[in-house]
N, CA, C and O atoms as a printed pandas DataFrame, in Angstrom:
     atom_number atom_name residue_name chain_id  residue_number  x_coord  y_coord  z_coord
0              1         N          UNK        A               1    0.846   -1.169    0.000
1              2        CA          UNK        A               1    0.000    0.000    0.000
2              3         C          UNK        A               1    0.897    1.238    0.000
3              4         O          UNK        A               1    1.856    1.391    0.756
4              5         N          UNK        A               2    0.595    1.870   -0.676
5              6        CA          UNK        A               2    1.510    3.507   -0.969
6              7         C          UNK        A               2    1.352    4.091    0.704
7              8         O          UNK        A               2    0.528    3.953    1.608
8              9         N          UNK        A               3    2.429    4.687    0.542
9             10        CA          UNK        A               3    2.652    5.041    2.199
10            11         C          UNK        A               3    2.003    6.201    2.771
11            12         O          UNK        A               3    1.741    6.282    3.971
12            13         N          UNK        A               4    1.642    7.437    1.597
13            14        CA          UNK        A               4    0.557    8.176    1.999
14            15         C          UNK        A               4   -0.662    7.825    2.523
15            16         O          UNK        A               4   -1.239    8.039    3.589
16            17         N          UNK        A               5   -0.956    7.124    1.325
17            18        CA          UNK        A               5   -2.487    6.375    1.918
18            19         C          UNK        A               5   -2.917    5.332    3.091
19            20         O          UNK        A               5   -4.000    5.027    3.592
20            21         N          UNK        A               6   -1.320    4.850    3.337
21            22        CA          UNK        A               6   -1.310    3.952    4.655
22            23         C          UNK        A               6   -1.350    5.247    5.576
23            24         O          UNK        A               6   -2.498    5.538    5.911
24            25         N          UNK        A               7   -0.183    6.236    6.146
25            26        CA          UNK        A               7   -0.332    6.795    6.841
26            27         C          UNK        A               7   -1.754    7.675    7.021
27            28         O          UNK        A               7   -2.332    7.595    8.105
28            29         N          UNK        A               8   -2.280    8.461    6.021
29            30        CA          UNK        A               8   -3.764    8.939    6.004
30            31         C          UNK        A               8   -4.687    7.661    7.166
31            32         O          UNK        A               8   -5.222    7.966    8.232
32            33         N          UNK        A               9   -4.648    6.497    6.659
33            34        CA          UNK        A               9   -5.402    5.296    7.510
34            35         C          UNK        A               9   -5.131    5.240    8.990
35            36         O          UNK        A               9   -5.907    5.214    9.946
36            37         N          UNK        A              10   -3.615    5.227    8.904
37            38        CA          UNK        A              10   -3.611    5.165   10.578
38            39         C          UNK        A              10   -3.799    6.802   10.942
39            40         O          UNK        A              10   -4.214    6.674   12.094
40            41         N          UNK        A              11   -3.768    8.043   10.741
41            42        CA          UNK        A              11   -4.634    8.981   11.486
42            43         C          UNK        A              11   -5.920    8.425   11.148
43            44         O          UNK        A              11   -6.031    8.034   12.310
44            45         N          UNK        A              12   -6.464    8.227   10.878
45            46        CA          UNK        A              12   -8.055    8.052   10.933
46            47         C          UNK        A              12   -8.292    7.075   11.515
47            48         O          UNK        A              12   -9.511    6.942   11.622
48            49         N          UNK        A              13   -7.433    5.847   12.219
49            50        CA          UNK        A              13   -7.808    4.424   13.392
50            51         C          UNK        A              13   -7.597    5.237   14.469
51            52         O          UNK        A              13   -8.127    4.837   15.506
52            53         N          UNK        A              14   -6.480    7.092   14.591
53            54        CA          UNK        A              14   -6.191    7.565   15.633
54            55         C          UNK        A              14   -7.314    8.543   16.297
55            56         O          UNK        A              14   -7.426    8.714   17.511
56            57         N          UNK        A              15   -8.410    9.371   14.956
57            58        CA          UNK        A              15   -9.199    9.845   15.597
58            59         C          UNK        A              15   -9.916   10.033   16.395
59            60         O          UNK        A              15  -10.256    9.089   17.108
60            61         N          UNK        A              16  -10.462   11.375   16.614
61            62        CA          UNK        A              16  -11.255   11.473   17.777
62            63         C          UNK        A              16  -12.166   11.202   17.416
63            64         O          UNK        A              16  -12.870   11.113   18.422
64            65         N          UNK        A              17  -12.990   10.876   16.220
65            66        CA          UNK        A              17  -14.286   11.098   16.145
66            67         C          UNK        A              17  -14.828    9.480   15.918
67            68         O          UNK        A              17  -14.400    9.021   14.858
68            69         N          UNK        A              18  -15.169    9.100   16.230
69            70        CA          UNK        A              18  -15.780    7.505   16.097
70            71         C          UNK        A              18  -15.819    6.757   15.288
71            72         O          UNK        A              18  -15.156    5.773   14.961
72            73         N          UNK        A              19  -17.347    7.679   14.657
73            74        CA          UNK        A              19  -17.364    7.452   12.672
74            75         C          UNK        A              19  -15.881    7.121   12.287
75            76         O          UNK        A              19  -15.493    6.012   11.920
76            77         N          UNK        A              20  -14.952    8.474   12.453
77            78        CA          UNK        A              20  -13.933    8.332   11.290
78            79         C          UNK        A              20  -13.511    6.620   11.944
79            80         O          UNK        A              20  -13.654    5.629   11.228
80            81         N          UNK        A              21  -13.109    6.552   13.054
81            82        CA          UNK        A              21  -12.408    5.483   13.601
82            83         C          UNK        A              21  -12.661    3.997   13.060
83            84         O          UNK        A              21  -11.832    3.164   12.694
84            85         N          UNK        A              22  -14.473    3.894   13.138
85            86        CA          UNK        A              22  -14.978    2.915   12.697
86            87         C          UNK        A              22  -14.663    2.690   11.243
87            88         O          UNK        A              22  -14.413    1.558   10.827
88            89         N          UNK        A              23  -14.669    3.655   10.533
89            90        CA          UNK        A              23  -14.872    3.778    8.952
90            91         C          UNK        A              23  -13.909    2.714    8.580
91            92         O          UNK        A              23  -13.960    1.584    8.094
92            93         N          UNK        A              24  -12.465    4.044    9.270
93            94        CA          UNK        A              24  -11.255    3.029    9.122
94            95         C          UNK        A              24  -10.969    1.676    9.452
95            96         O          UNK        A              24  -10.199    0.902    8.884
96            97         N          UNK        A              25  -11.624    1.513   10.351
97            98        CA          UNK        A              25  -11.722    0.046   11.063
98            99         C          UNK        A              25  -12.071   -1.032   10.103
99           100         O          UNK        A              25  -11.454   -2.085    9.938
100          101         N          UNK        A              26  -13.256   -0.587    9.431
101          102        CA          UNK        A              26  -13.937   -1.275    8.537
102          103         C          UNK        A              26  -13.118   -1.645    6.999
103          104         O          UNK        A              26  -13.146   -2.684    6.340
104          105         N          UNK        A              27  -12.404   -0.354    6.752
105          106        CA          UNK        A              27  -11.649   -0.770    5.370
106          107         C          UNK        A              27  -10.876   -1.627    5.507
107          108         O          UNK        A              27  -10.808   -2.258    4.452
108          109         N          UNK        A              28  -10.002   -2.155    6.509
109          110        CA          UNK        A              28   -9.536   -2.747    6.214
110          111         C          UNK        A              28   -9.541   -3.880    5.240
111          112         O          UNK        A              28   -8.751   -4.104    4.323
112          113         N          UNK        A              29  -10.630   -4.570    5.642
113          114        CA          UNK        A              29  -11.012   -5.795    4.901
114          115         C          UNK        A              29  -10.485   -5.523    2.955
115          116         O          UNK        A              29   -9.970   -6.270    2.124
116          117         N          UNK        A              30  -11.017   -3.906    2.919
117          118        CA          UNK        A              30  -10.665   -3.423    1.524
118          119         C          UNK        A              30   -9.349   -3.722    1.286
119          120         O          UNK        A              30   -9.435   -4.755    0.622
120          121         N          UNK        A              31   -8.163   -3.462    1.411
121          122        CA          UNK        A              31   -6.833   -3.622    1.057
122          123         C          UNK        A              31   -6.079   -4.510    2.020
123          124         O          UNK        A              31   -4.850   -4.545    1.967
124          125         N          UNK        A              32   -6.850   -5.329    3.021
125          126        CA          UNK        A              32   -5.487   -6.076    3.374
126          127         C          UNK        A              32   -4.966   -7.041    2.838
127          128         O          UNK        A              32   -4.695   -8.008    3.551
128          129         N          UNK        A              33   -4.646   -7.080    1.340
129          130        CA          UNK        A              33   -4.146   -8.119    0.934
130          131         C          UNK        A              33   -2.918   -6.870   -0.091
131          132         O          UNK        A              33   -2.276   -7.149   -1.104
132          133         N          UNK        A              34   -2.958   -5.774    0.526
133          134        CA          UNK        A              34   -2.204   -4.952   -0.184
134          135         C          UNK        A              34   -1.029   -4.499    0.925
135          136         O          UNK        A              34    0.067   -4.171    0.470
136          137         N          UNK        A              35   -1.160   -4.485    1.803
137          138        CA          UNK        A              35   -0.370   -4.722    3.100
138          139         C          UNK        A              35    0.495   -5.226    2.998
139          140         O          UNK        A              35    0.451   -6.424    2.719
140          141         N          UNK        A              36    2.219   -4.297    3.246
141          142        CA          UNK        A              36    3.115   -5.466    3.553
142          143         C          UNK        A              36    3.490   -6.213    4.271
143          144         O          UNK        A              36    2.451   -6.658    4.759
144          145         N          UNK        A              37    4.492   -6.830    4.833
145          146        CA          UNK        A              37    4.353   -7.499    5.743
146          147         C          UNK        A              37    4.473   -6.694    7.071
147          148         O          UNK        A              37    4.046   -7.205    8.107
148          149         N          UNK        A              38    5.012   -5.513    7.082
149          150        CA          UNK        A              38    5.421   -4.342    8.387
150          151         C          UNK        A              38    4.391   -3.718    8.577
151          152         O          UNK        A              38    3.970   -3.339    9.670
152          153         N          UNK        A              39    3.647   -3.478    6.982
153          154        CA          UNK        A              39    2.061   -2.668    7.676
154          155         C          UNK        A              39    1.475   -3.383    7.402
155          156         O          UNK        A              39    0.705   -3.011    6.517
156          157         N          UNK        A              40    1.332   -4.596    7.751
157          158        CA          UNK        A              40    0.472   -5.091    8.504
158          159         C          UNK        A              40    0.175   -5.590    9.768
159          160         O          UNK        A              40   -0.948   -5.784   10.234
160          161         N          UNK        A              41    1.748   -5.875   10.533
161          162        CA          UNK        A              41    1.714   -5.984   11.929
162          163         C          UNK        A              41    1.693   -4.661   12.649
163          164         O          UNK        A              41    1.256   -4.580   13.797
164          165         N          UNK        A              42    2.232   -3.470   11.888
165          166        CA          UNK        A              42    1.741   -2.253   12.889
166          167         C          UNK        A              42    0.443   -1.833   12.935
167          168         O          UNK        A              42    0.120   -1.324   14.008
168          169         N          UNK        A              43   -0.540   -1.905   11.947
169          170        CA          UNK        A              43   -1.945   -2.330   11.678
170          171         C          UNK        A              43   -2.395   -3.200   12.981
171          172         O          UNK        A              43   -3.114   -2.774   13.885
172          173         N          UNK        A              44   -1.871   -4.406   12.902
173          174        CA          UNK        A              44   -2.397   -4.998   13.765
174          175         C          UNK        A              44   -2.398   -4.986   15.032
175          176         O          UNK        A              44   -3.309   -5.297   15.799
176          177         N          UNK        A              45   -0.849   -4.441   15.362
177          178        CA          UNK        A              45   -0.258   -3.953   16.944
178          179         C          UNK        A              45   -1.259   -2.361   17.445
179          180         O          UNK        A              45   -1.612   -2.028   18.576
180          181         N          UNK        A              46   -1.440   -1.799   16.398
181          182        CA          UNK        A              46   -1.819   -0.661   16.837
182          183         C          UNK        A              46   -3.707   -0.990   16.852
183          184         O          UNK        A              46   -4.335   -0.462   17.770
184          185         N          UNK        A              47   -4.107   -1.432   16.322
185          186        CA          UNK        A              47   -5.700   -1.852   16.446
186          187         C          UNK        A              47   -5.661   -2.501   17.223
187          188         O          UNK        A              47   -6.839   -2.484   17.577
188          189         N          UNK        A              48   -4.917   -3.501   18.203
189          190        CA          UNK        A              48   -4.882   -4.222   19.297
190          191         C          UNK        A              48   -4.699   -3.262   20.340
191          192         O          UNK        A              48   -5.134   -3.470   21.472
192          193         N          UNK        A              49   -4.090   -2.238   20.032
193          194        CA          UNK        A              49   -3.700   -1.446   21.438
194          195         C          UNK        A              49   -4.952   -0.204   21.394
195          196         O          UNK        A              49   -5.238    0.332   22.465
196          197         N          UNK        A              50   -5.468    0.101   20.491
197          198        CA          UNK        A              50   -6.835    0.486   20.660
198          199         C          UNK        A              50   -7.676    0.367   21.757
199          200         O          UNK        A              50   -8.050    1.161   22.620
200          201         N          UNK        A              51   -8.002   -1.410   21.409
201          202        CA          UNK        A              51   -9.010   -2.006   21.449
202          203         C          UNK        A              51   -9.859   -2.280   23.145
203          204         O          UNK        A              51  -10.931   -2.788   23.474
204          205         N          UNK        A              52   -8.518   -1.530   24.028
205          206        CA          UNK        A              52   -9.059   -1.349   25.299
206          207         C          UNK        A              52   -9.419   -0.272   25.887
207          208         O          UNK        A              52  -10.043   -0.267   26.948
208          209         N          UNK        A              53   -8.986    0.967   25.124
209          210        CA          UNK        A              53   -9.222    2.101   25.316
210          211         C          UNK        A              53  -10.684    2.872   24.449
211          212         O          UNK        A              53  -11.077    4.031   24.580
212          213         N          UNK        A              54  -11.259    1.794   23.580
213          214        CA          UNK        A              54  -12.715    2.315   22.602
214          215         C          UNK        A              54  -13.644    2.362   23.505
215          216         O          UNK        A              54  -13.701    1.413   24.287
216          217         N          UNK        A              55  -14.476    3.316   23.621
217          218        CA          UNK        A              55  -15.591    3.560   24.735
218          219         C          UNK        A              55  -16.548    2.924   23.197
219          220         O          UNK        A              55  -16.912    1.792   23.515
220          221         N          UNK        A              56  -16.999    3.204   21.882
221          222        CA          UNK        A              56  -17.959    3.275   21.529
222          223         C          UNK        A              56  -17.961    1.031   20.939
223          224         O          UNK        A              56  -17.047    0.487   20.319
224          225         N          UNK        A              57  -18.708    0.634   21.225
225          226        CA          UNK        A              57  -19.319   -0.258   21.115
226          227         C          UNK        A              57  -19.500   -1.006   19.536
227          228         O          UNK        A              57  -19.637   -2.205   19.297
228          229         N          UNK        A              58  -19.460   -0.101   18.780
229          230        CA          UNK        A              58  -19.633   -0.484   17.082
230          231         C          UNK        A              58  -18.427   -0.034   16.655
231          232         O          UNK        A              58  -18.023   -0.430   15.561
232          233         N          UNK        A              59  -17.689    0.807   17.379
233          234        CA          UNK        A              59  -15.750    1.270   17.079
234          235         C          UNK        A              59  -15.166   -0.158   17.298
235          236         O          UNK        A              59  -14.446   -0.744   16.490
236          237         N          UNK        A              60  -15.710   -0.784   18.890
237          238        CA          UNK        A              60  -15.120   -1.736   19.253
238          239         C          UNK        A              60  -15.198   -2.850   18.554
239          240         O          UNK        A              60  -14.282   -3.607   18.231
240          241         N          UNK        A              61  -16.440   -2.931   18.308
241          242        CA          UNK        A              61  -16.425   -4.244   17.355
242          243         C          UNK        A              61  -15.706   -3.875   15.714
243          244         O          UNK        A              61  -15.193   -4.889   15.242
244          245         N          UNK        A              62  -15.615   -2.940   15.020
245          246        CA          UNK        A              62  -15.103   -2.660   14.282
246          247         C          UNK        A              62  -13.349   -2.950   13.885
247          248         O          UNK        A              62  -12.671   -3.289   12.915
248          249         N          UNK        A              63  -13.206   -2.648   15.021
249          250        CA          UNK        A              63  -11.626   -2.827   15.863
250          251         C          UNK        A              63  -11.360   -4.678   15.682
251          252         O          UNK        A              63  -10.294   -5.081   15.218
252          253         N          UNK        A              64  -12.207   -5.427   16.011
253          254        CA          UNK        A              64  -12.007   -6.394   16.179
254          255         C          UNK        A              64  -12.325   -7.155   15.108
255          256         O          UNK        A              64  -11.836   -8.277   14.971
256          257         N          UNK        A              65  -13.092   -6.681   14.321
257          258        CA          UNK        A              65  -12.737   -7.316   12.612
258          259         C          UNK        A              65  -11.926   -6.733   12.203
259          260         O          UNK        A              65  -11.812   -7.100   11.034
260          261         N          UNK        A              66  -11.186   -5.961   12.427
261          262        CA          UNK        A              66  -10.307   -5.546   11.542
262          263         C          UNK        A              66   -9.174   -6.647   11.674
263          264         O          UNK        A              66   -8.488   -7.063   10.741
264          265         N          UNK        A              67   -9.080   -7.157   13.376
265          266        CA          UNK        A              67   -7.765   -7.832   13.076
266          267         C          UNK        A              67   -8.531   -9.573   12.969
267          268         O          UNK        A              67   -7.934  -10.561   13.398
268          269         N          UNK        A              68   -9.823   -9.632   12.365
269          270        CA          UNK        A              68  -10.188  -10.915   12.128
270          271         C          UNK        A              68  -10.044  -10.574   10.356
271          272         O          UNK        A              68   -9.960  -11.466    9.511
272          273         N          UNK        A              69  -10.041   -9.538   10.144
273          274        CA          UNK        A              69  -10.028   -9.482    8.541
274          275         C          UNK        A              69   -8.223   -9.866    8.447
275          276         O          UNK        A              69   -7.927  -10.848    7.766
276          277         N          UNK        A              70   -7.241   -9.189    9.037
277          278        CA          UNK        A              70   -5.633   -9.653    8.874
278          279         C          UNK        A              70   -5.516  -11.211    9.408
279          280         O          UNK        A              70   -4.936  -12.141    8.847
280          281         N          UNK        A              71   -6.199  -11.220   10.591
281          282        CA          UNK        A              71   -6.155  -12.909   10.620
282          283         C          UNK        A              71   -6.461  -13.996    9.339
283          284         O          UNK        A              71   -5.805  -14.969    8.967
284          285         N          UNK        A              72   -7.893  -13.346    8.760
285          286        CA          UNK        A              72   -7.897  -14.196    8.065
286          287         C          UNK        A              72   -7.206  -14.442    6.187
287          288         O          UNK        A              72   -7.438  -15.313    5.348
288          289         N          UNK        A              73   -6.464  -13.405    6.174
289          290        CA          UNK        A              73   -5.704  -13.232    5.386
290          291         C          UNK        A              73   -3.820  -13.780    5.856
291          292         O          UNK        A              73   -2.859  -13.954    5.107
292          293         N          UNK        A              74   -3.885  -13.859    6.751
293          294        CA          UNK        A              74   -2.690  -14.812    7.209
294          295         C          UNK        A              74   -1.787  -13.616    7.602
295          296         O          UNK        A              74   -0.597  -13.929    7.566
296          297         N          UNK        A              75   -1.979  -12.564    7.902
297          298        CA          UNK        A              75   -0.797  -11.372    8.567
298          299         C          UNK        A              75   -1.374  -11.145    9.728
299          300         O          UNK        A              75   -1.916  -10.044    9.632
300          301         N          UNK        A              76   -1.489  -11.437   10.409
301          302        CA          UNK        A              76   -1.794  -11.647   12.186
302          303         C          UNK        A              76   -0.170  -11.898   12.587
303          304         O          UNK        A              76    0.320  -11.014   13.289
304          305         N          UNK        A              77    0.457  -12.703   12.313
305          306        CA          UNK        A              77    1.662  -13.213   12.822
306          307         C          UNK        A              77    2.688  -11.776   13.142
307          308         O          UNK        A              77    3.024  -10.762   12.530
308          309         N          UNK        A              78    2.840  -12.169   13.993
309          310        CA          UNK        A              78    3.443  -11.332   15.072
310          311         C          UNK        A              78    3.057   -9.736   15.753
311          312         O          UNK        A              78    3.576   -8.822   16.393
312          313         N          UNK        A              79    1.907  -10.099   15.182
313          314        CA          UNK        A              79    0.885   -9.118   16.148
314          315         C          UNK        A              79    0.423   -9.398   17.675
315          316         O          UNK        A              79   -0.501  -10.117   18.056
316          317         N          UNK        A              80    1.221   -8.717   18.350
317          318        CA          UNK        A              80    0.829   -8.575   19.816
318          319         C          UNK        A              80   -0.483   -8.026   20.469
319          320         O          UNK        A              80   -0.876   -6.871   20.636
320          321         N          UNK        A              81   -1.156   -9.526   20.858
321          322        CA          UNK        A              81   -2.597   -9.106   20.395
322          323         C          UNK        A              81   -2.902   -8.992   22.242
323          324         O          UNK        A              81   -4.045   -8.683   22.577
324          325         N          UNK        A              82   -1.963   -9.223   23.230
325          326        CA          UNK        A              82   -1.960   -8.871   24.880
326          327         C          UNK        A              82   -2.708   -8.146   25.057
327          328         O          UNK        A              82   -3.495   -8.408   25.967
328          329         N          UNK        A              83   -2.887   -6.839   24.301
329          330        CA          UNK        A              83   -3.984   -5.703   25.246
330          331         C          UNK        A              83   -4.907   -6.182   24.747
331          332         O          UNK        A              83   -5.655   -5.208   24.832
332          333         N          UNK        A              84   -5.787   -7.314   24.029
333          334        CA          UNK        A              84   -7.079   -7.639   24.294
334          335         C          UNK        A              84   -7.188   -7.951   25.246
335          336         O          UNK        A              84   -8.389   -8.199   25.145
336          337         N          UNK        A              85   -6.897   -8.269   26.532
337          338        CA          UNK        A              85   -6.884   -9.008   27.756
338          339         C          UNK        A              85   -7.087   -7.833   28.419
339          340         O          UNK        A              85   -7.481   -8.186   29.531
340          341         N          UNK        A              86   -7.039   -6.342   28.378
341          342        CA          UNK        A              86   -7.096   -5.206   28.700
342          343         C          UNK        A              86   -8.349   -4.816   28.706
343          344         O          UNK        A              86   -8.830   -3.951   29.437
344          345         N          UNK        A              87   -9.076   -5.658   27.617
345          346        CA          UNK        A              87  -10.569   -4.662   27.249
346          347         C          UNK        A              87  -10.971   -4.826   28.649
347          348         O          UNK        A              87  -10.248   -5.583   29.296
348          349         N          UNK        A              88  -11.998   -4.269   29.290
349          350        CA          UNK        A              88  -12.843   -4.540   30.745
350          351         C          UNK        A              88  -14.055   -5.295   30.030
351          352         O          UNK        A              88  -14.539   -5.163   28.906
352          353         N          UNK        A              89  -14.444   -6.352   31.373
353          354        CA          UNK        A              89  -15.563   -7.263   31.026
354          355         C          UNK        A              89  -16.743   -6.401   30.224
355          356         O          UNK        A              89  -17.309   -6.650   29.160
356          357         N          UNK        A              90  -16.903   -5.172   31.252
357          358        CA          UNK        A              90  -18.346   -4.493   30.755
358          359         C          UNK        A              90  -18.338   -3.797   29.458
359          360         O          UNK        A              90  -19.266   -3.156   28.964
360          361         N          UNK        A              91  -17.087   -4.024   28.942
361          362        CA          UNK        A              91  -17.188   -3.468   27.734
362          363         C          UNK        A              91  -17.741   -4.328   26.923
363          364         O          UNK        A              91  -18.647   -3.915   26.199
364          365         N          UNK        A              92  -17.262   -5.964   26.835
365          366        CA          UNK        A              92  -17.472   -6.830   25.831
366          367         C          UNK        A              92  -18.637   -7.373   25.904
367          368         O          UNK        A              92  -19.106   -7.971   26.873
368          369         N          UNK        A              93  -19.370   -7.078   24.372
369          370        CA          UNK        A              93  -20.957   -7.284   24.285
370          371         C          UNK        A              93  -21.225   -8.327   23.648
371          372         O          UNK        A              93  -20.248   -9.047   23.443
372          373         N          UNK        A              94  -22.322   -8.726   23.204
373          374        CA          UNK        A              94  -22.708   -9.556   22.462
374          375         C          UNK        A              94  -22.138   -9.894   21.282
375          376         O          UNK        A              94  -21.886  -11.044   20.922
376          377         N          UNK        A              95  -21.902   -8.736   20.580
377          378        CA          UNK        A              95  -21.362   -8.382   19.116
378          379         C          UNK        A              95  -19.971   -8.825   19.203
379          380         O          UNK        A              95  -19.463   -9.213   18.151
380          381         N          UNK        A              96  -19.164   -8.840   20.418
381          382        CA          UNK        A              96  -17.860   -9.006   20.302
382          383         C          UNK        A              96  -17.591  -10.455   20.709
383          384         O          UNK        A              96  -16.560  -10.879   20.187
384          385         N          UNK        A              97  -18.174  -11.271   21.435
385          386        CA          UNK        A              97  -17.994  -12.309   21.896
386          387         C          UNK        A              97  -17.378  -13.353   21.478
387          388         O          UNK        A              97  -16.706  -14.080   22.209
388          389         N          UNK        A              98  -17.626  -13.589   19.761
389          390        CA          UNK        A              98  -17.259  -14.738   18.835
390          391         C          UNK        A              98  -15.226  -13.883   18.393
391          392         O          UNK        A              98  -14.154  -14.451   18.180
392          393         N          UNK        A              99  -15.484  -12.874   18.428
393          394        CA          UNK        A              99  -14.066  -12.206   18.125
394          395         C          UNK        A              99  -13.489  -12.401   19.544
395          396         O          UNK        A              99  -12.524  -13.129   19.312
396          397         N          UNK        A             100  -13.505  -12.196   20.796
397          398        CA          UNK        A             100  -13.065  -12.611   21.713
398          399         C          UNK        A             100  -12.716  -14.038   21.900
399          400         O          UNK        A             100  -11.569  -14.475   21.814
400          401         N          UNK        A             101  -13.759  -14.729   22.158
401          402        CA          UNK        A             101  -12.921  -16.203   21.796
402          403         C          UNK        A             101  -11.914  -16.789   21.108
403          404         O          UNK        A             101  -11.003  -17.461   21.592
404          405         N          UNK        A             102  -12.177  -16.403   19.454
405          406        CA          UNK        A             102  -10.996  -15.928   18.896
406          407         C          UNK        A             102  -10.096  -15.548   19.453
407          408         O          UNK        A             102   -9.235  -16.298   19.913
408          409         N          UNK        A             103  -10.078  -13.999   19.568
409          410        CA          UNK        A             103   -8.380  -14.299   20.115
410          411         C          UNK        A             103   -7.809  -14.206   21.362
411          412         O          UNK        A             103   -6.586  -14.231   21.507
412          413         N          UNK        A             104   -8.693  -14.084   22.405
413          414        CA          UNK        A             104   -8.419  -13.904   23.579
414          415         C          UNK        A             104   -7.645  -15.178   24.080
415          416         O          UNK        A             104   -7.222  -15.065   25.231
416          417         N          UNK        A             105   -7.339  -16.520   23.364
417          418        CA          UNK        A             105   -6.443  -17.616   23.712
418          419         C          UNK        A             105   -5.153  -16.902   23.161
419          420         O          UNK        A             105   -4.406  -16.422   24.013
420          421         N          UNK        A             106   -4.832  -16.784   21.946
421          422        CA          UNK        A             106   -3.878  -15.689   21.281
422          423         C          UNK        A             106   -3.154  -14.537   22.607
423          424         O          UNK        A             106   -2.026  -14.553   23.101
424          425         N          UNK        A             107   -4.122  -13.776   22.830
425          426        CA          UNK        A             107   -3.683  -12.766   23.654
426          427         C          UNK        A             107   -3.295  -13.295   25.216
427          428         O          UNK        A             107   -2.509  -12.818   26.035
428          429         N          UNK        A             108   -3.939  -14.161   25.263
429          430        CA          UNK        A             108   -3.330  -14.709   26.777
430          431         C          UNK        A             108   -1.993  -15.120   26.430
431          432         O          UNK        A             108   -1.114  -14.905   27.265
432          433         N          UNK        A             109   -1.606  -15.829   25.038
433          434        CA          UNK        A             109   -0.743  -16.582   25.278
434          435         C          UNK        A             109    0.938  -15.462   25.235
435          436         O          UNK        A             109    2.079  -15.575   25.683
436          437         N          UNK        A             110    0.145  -14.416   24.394
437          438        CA          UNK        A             110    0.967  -13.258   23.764
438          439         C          UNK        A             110    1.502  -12.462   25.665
439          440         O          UNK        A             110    2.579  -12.151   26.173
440          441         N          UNK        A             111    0.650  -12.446   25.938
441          442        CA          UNK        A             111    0.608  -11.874   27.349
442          443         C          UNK        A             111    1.700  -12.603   28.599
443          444         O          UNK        A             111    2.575  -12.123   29.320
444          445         N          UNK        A             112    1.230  -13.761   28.448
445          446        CA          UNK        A             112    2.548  -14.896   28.659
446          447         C          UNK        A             112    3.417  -14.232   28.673
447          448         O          UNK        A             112    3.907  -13.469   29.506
448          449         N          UNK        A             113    3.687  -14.580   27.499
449          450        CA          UNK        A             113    5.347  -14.647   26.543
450          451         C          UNK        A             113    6.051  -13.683   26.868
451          452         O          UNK        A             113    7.269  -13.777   27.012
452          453         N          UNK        A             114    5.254  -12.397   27.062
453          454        CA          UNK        A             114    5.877  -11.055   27.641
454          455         C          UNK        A             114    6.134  -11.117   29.345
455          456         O          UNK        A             114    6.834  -10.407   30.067
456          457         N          UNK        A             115    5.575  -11.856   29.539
457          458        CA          UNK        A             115    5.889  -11.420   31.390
458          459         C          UNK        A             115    7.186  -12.949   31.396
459          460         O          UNK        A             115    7.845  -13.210   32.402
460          461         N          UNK        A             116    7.278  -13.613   30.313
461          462        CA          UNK        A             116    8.601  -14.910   31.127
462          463         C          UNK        A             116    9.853  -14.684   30.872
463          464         O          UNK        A             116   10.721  -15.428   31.331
């Protein structure tokens, strides 16, 4: 992905405004097969480190396809996915549950690895 248009993306996963956040959240699915291999783990490191700090609920779940859209394109790998273990219970809703399972074994194990 041309590096303007990558960087343009990550201010807009950084915004303040929701919409924009989600929007971005959502494209991914659009180009991650255009991703190299570096932007796609900072993609993924940085939407993981999000993902405990999103107050809005459809950001959050947004957040969390994004890194089921790199998962399922096979660039997950070596994405430090630990601060899912960060989200708070009362955040995680219905909508997020099947993405939690997912990777919340991932993030425990990522979480591990960092504290041995």
């Amino acid at each position: 992905m041309e590096r303007n248009q990558y960087l343009e993306f990550l201010r807009e996963l950084l915004s303040a405004d929701e919409r924009e956040r989600t929007e971005a959240s959502n494209r991914v699915q659009d180009f991650v097969h255009l991703l190299s291999e570096t932007q796609a783990r900072v993609t993924g490191d940085l939407v993981a480190m999000l993902t405990p700090r999103e107050e809005s609920r459809v950001a959050l779940e947004a957040l969390l396809h994004a890194l089921s859209d790199l998962d399922g394109c096979g660039k997950l790998e070596g994405v430090d996915l630990s601060p899912l273990t960060e989200i708070p219970e009362s955040a995680i809703h219905v909508e997020h549950r099947d993405y939690m399972e997912e990777f919340l074994p991932l993030a425990t194990d990522a979480d591990n690895s960092a504290t041995d």
